[in-house]
C-alpha positions in Angstrom: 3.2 -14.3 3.4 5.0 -10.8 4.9 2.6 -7.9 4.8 4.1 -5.1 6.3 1.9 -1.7 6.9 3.1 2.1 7.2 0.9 5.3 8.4 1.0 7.5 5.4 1.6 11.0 7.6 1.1 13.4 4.7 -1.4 13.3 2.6 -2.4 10.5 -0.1 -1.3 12.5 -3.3 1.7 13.4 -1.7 3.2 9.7 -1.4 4.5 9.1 -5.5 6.9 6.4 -4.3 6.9 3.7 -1.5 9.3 3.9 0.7 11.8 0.4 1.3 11.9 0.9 5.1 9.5 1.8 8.2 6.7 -0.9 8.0 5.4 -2.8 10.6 5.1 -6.6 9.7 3.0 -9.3 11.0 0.5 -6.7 13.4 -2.3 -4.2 13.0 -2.7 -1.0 12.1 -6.3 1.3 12.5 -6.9 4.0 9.9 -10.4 6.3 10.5 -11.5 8.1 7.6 -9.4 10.1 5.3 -6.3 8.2 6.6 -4.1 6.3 4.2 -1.1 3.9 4.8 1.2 2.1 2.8 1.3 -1.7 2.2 4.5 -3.9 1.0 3.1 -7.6 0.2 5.9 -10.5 -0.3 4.3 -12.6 -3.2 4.7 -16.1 -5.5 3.9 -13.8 -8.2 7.2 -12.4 -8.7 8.8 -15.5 -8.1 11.0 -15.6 -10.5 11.9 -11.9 -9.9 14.9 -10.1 -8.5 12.4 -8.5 -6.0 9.3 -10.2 -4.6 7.7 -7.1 -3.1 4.8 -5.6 -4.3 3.7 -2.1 -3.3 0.6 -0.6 -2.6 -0.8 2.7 -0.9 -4.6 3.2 0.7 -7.2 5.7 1.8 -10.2 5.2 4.1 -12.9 7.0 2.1 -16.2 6.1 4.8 -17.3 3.8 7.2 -20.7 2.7 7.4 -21.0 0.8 10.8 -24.6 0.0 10.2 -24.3 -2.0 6.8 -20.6 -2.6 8.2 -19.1 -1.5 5.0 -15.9 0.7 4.1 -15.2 2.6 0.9 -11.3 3.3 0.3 -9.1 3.8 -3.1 -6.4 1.5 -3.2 -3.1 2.5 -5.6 -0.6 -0.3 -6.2 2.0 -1.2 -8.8 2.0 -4.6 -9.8 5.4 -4.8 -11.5 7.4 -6.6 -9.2 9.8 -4.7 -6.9 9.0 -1.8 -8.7 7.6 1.3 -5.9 6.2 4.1 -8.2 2.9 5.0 -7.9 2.9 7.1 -10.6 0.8 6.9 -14.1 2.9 5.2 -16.7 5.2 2.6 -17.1 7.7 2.6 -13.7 11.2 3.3 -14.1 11.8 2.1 -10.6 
């Protein structure tokens, strides 16, 4: 499957809608804390969908080397192809 990742250069809030261009596919991407970067994911999900995109946008909330955990929030929209990341049902 394609996973592309974006830096998010603003802050978190700030990003209401994904944007269709800029991500980096099949490589790596380091966030420290309070970071956030977007996340496009090609899925079976939407199969049968005019879009097989789903969209997502992440924040690095701590990192705890010693019980090697990470806390982050994660917003996504799970309607296919839609890139809103706004409450409510997405328009687009």
């Amino acid at each position: 499957r394609r996973v592309g990742l974006q830096r998010i250069t603003g802050s978190y809030e700030e990003v209401t809608k994904a944007p269709t261009s800029g991500y980096q596919y099949d490589s790596t991407l380091a966030l420290g804390v309070t970071e956030a970067a977007l996340v496009e994911l090609q899925t079976d999900v939407c199969q049968f969908q005019q879009s097989q995109l789903v969209y997502a946008k992440l924040q690095i909330k701590a990192v705890d080397p010693v019980s090697r955990t990470i806390v982050f929030r994660i917003t996504y929209d799970p309607n296919c192809g839609f890139r809103s990341f706004l409450p409510g049902v997405p328009t687009d």
